[in-house]
MDAnalysis code that builds the backbone (N, CA, C; Angstrom):
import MDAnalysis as mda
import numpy as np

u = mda.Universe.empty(600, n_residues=200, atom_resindex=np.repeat(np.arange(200), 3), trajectory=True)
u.add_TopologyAttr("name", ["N", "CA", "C"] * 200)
u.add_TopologyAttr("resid", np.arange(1, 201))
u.add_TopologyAttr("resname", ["UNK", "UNK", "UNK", "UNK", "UNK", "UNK", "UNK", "UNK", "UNK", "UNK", "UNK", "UNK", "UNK", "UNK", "UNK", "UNK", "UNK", "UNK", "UNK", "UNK", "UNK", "UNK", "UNK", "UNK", "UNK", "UNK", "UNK", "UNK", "UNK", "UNK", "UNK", "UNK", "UNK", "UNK", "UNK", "UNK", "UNK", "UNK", "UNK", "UNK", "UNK", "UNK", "UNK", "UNK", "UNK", "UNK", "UNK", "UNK", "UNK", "UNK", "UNK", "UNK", "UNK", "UNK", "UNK", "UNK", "UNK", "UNK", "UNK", "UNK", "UNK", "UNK", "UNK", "UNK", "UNK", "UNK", "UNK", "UNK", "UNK", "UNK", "UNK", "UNK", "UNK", "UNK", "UNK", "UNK", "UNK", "UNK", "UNK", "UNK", "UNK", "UNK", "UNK", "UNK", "UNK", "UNK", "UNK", "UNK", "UNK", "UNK", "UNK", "UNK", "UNK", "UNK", "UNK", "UNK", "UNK", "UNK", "UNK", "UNK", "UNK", "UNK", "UNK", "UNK", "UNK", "UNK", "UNK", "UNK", "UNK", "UNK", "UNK", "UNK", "UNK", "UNK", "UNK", "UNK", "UNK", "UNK", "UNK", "UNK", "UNK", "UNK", "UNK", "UNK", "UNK", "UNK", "UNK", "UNK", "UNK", "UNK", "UNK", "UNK", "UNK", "UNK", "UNK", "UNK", "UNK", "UNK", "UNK", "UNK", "UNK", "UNK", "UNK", "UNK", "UNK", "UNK", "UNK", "UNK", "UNK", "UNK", "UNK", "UNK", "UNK", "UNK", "UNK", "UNK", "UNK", "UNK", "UNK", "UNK", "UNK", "UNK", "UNK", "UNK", "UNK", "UNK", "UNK", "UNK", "UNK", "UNK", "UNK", "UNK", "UNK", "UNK", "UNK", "UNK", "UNK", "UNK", "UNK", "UNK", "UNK", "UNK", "UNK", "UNK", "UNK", "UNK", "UNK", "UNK", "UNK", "UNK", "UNK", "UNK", "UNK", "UNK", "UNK", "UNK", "UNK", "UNK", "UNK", "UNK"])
u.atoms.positions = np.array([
    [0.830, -1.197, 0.000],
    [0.000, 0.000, 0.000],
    [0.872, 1.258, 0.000],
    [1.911, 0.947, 0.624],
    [2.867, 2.414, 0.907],
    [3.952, 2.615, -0.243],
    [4.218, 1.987, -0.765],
    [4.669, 1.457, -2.512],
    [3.473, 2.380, -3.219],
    [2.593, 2.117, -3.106],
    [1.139, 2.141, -4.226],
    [1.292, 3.887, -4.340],
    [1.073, 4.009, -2.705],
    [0.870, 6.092, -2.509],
    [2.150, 6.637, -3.235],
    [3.095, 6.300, -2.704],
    [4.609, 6.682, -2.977],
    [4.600, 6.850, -4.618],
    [4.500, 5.516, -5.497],
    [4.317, 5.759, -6.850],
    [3.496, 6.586, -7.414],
    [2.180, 6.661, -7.008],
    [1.418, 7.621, -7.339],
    [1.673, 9.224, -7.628],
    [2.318, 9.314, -5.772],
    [3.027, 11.003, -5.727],
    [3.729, 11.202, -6.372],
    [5.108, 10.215, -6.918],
    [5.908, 10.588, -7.695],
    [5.021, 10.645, -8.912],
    [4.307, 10.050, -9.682],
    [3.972, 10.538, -11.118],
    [3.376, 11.661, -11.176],
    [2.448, 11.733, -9.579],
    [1.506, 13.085, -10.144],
    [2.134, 14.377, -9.783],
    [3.666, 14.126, -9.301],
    [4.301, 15.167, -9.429],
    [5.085, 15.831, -10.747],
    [4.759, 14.507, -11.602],
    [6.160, 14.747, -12.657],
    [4.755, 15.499, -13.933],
    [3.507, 14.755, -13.365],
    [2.573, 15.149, -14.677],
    [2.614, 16.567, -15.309],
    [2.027, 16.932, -16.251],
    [1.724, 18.273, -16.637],
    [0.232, 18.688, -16.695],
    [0.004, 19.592, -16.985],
    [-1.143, 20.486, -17.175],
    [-1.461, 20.689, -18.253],
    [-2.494, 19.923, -18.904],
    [-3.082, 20.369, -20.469],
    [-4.416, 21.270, -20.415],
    [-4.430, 22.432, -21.054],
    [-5.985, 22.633, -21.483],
    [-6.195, 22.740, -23.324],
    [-7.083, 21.602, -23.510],
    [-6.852, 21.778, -25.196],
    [-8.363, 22.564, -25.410],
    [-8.520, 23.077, -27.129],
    [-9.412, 24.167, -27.156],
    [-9.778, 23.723, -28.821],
    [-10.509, 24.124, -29.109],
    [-10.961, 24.538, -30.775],
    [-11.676, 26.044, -30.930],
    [-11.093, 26.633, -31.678],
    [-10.979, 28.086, -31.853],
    [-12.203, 27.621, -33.307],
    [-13.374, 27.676, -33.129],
    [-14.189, 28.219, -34.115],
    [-14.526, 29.672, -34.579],
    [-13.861, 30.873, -34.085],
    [-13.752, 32.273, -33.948],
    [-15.363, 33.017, -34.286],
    [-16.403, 32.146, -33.986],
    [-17.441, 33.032, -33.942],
    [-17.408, 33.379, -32.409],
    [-17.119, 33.522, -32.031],
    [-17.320, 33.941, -30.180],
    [-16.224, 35.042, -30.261],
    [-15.574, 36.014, -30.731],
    [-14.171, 36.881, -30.630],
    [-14.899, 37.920, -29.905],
    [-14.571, 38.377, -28.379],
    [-14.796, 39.473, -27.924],
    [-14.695, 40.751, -28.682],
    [-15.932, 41.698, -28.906],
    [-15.311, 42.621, -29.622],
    [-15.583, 42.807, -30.938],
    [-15.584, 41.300, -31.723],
    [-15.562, 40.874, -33.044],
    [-16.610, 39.582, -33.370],
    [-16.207, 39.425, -34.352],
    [-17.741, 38.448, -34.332],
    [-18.605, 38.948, -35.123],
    [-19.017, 39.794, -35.647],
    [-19.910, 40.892, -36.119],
    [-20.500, 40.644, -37.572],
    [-21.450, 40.132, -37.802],
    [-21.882, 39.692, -39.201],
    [-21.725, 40.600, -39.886],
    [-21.305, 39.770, -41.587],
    [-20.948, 40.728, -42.243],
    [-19.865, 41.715, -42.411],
    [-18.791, 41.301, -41.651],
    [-17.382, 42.258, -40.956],
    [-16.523, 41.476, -41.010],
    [-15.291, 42.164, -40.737],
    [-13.994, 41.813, -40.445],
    [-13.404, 42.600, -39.801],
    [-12.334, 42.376, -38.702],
    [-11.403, 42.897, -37.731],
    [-10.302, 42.431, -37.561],
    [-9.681, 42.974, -36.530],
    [-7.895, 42.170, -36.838],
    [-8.738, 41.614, -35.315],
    [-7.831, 40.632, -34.947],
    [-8.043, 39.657, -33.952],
    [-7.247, 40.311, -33.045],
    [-7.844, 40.491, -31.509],
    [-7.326, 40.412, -30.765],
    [-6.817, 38.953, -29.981],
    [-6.346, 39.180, -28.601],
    [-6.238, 37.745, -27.890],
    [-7.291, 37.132, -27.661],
    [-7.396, 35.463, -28.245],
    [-8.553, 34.983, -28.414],
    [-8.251, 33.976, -27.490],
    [-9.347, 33.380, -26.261],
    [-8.997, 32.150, -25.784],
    [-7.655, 31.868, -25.370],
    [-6.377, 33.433, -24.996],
    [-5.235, 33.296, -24.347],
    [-4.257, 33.002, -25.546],
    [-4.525, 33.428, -27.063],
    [-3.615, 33.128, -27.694],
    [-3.652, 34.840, -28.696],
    [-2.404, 35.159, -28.794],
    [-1.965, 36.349, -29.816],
    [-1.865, 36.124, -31.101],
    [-2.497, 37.034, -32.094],
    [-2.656, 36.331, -33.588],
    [-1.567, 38.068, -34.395],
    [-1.139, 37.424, -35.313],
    [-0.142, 39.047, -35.385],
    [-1.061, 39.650, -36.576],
    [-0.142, 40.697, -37.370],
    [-1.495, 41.746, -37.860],
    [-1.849, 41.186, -38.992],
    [-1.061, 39.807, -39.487],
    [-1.628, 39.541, -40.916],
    [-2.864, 38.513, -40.801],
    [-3.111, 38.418, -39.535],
    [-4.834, 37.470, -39.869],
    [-6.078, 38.648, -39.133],
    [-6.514, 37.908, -39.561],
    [-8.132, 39.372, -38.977],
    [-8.965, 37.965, -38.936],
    [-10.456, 38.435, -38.221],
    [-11.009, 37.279, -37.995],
    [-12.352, 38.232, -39.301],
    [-13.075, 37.219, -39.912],
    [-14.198, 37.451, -41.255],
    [-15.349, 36.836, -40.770],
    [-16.561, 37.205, -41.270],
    [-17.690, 36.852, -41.661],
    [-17.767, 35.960, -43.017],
    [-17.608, 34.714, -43.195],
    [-17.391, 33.964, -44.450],
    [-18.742, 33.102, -44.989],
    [-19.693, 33.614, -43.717],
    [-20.776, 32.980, -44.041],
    [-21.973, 33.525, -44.553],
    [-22.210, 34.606, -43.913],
    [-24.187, 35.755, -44.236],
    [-23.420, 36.914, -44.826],
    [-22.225, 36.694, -45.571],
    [-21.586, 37.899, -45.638],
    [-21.902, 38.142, -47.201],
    [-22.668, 39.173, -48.393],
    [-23.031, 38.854, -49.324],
    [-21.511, 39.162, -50.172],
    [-20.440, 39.723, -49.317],
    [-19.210, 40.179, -49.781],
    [-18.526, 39.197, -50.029],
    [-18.313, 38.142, -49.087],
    [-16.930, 36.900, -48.515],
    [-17.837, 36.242, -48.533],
    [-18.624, 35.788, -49.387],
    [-19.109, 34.100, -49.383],
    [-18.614, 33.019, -49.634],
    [-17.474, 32.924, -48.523],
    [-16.566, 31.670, -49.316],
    [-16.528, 30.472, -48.159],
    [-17.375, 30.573, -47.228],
    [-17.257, 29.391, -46.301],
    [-16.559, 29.052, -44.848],
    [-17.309, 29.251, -43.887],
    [-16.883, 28.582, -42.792],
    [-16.572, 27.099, -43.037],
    [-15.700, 26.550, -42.291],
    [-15.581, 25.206, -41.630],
    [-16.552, 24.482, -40.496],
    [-17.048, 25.760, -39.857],
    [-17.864, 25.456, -38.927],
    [-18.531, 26.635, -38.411],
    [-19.506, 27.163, -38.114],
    [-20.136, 28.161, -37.597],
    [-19.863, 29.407, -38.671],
    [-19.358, 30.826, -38.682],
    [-20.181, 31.673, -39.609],
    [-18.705, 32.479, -40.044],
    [-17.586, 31.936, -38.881],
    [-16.477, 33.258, -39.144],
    [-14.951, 32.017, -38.767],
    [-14.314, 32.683, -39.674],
    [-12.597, 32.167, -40.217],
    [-11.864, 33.374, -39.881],
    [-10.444, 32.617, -39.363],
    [-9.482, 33.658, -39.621],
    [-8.952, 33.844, -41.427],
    [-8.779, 35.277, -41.710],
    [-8.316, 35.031, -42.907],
    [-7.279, 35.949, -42.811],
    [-5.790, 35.416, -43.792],
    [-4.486, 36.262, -44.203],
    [-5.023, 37.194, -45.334],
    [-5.458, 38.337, -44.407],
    [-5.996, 39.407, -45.573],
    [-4.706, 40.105, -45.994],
    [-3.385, 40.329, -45.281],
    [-2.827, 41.174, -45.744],
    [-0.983, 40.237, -46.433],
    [-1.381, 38.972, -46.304],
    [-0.268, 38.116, -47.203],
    [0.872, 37.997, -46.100],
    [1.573, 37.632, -46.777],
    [2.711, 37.194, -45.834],
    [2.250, 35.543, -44.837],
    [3.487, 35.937, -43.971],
    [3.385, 34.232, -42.967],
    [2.340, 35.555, -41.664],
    [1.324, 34.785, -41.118],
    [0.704, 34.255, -39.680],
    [0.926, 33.925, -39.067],
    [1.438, 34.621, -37.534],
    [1.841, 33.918, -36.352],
    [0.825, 33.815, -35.412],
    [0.920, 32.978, -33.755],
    [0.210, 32.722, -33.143],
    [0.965, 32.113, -32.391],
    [1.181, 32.987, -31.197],
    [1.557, 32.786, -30.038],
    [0.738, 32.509, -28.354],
    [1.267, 32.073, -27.268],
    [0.318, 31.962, -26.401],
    [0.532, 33.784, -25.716],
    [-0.179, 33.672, -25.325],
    [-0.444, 35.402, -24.475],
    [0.646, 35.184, -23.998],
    [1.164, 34.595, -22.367],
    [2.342, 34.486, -21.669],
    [2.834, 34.078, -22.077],
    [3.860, 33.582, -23.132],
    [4.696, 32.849, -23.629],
    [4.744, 31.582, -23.179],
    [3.522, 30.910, -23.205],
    [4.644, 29.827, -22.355],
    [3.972, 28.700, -23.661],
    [4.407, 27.118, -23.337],
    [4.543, 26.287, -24.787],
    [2.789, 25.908, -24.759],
    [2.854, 25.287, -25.821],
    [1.772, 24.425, -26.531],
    [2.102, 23.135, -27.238],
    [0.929, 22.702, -28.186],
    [0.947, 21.513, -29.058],
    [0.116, 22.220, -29.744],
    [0.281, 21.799, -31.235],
    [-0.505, 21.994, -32.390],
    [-1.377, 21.026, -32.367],
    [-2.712, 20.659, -32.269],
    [-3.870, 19.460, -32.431],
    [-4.404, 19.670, -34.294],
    [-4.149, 20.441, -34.988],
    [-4.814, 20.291, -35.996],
    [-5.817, 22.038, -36.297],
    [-5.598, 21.972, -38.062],
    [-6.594, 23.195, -38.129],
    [-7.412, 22.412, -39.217],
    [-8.390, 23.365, -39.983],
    [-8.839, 23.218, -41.602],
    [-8.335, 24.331, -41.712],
    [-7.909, 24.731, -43.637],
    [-7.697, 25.562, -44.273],
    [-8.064, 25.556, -45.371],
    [-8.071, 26.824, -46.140],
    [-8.523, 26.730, -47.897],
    [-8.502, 28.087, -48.235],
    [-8.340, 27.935, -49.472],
    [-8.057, 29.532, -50.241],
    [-8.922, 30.159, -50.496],
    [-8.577, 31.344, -50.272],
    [-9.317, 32.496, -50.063],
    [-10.196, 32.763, -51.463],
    [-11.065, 33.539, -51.795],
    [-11.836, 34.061, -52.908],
    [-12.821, 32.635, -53.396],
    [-12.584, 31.774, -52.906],
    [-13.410, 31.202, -53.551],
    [-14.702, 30.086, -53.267],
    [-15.294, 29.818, -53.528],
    [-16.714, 29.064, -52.944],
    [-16.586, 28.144, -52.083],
    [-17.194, 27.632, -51.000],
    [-17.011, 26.882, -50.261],
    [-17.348, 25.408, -50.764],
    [-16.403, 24.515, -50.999],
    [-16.327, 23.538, -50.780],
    [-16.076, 23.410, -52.702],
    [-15.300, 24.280, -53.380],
    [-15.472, 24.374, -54.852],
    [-14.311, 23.771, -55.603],
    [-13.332, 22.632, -54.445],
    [-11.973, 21.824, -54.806],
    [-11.702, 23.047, -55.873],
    [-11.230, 22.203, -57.040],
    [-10.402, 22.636, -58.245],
    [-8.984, 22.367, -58.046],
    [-8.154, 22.976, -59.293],
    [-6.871, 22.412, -59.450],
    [-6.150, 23.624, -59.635],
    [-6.438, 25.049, -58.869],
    [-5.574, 26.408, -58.731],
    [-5.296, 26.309, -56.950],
    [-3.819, 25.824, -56.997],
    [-3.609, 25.741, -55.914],
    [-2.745, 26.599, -55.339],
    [-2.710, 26.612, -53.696],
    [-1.994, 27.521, -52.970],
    [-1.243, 27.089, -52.306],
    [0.283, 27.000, -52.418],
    [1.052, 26.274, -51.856],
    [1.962, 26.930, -50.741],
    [2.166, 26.233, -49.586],
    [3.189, 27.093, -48.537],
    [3.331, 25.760, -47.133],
    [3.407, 26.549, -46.238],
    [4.045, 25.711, -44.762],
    [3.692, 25.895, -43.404],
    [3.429, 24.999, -43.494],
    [2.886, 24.918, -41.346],
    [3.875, 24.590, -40.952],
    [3.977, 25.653, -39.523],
    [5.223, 25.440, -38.912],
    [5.300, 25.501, -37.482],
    [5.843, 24.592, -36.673],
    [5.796, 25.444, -35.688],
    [7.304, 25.420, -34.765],
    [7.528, 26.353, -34.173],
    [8.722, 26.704, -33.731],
    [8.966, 26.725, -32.141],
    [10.146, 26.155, -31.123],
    [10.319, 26.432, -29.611],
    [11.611, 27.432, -29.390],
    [11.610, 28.205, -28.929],
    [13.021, 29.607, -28.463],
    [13.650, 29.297, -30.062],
    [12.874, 30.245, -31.330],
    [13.271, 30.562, -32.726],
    [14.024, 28.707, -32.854],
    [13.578, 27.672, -32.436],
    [14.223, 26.499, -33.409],
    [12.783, 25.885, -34.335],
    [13.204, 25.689, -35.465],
    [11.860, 24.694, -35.899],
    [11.675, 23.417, -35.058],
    [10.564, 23.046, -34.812],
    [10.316, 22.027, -33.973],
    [9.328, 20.743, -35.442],
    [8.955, 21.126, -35.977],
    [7.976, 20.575, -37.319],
    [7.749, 20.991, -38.128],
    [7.692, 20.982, -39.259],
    [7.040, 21.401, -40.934],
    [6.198, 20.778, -41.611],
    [5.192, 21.342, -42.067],
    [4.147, 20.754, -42.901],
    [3.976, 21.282, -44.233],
    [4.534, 20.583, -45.225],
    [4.124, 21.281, -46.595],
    [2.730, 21.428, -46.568],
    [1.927, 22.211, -47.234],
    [0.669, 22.716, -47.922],
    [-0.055, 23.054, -48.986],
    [-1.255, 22.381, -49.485],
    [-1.658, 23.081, -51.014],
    [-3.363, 23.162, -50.546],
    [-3.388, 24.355, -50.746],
    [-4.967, 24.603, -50.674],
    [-5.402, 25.020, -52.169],
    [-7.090, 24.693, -51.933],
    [-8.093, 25.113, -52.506],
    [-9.229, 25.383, -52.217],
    [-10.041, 25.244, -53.183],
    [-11.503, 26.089, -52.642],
    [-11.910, 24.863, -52.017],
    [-11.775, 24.330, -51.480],
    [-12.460, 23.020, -50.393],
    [-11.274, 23.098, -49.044],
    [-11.976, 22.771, -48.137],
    [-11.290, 22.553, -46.690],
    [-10.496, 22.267, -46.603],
    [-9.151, 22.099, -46.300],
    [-8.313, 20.591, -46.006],
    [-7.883, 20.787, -44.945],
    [-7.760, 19.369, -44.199],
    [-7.489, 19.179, -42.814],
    [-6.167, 18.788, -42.418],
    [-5.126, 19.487, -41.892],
    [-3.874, 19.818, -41.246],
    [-3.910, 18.786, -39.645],
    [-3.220, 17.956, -39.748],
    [-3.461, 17.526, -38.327],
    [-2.526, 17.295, -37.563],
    [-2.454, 16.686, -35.993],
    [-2.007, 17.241, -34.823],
    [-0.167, 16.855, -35.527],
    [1.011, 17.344, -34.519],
    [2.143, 17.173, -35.134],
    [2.610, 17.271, -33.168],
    [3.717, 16.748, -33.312],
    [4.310, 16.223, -32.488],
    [5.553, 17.251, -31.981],
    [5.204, 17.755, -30.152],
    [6.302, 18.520, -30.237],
    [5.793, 19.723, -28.961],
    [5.825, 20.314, -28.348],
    [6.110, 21.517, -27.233],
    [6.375, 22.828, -28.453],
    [5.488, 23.918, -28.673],
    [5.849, 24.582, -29.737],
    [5.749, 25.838, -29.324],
    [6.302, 27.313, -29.151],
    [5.882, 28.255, -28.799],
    [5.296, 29.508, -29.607],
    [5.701, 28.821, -30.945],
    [4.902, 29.924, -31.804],
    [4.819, 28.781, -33.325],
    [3.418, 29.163, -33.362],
    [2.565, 28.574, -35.084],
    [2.928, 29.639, -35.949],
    [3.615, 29.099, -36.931],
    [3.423, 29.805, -38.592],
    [2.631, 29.491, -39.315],
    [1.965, 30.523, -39.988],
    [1.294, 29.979, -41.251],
    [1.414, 30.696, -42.240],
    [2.047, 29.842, -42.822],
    [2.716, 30.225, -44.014],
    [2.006, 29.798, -44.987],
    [0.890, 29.280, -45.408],
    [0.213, 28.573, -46.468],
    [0.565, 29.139, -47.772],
    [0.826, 30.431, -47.784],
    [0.782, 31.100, -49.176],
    [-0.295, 32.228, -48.850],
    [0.012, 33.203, -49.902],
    [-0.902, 34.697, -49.595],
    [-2.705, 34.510, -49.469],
    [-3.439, 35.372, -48.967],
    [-4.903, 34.859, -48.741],
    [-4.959, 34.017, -48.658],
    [-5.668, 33.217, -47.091],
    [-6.170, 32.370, -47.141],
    [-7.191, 31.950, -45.655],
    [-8.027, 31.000, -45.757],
    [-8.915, 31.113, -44.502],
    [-8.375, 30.075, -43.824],
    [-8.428, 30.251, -42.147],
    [-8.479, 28.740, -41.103],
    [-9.503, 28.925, -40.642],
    [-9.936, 27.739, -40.422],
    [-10.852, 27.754, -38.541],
    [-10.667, 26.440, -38.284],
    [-11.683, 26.212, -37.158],
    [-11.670, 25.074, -36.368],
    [-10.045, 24.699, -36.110],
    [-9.203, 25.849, -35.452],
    [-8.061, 25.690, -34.969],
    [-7.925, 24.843, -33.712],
    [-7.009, 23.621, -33.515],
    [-7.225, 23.246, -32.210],
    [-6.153, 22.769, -31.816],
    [-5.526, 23.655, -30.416],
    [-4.186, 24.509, -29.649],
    [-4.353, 23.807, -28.176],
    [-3.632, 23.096, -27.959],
    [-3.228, 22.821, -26.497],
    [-2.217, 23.331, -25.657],
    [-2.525, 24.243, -24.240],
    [-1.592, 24.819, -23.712],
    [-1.431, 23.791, -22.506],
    [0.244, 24.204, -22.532],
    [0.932, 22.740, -21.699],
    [1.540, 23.681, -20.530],
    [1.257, 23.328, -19.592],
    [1.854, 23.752, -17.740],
    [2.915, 23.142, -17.107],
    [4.129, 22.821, -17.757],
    [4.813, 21.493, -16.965],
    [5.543, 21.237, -15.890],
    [5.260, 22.581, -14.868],
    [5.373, 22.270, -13.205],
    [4.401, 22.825, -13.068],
    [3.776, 22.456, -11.819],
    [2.814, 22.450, -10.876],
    [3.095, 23.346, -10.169],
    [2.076, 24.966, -9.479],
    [2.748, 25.673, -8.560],
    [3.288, 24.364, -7.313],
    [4.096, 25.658, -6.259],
    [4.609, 24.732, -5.320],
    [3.087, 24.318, -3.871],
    [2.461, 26.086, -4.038],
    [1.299, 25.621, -3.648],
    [0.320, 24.424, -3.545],
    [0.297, 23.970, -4.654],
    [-0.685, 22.380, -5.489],
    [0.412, 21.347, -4.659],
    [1.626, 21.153, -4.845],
    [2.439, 20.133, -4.367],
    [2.312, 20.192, -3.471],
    [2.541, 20.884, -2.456],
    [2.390, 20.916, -0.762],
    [1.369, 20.435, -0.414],
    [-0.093, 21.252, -1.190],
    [-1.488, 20.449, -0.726],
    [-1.440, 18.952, -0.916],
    [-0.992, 18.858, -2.461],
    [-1.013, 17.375, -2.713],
    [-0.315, 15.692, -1.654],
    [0.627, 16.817, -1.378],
    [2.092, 15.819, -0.575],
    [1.481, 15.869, 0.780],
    [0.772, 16.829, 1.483],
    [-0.368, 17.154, 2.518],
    [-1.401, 16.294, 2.885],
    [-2.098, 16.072, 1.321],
    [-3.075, 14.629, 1.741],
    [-2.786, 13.548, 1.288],
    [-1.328, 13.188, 0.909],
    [-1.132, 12.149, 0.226],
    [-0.510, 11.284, 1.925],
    [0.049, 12.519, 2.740],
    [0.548, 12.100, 3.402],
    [-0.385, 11.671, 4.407],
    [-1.327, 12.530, 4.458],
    [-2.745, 12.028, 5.444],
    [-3.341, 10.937, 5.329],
    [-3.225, 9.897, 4.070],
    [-4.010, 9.119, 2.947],
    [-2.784, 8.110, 3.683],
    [-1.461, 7.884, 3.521],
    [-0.637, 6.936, 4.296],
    [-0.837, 6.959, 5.907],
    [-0.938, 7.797, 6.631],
    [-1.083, 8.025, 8.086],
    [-2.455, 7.151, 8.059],
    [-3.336, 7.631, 7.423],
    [-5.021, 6.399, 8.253],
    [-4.917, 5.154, 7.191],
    [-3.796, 5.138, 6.307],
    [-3.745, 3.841, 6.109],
    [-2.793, 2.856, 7.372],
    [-1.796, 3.454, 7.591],
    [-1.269, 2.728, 8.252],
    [-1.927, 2.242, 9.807],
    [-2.708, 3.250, 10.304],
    [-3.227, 3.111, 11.309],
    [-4.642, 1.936, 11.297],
    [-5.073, 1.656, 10.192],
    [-5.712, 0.792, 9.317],
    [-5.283, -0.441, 9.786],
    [-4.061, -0.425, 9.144],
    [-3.081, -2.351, 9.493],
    [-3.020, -2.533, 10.885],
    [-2.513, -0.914, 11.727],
    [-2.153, -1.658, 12.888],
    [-3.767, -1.804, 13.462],
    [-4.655, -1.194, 13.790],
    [-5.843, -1.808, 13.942],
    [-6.234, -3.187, 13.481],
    [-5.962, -3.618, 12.434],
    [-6.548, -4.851, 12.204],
    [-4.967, -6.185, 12.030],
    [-4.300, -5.580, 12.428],
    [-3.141, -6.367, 12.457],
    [-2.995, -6.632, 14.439],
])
């Protein structure tokens, strides 16, 4: 039994802290706004830089080119690579986006493609690369392997994401949480042991 606690504390000391998310960007404080576009502020604890804005791709009689899911996409209105960082700097995992090129109908494939790179990077090293070719249909980018502190998206000029999905990773525990933890772990051995000698 005192083996059993002991192993336990040690793993759930070594564990980390995940919260994973899917960024459908109709909810953007601020933004959101049918029929519109804005530059994105911090969404859900993550920084988007000035080349994505979040769109109306759905009731919009302007940008009718398609959500992935619900009514609004980030789109590279102004070209170049897309970054996306966590607010505090601290790491993540990439889980996967959809993407597809800009101007054109939702779900309208074809063979004019947009070629570029998913990337993501820890203290400026590449950590993964994903070649890319979009079109007027969705395509699905998925999870990649790795602690990353900043996403590129590089797909190539204009283009839409959504259904982004970003896991932020915690990998010590305040010392607060440990003390409580080591507190009742230790309380949890004390009425065990007092357990045996009672019935021993």
């Amino acid at each position: 039994m005192t083996k059993t606690v002991l192993l336990l504390a040690a793993l759930s000391l070594g564990a980390t802290q995940a919260n994973a998310a899917v960024f459908s960007f109709d909810d953007i404080p601020g933004g959101s706004i049918q029929n519109n576009y804005g530059d994105m502020p911090t969404y859900n604890g993550f920084n988007y830089s000035s080349k994505l804005v979040w769109i109306d791709v759905e009731d919009s009689p302007n940008w009718n080119y398609g959500a992935k899911s619900g009514d609004f996409a980030i789109l590279n209105n102004y070209q170049g690579i897309g970054t996306i960082t966590e607010e505090n700097g601290e790491d993540f995992t990439f889980d996967g986006l959809w993407a597809k090129k800009w101007g054109s109908s939702k779900d309208s494939g074809g063979t004019n493609f947009l070629f570029g790179t998913l990337q993501g990077y820890n203290n400026g090293l590449l950590v993964w690369s994903v070649d890319t070719s979009l079109n007027g249909s969705y395509t699905y980018y998925g999870a990649q392997l790795g602690s990353i502190d900043e996403l590129k998206l590089g797909l190539g000029n204009n283009f839409l994401v959504d259904d982004l999905a970003l896991t932020t990773v915690s990998p010590v525990p305040e010392p607060s949480s440990i003390a409580l933890m080591l507190g009742g772990l230790g309380l949890v051995g004390f009425m065990a042991a007092r357990r045996a000698k009672k019935t021993g």
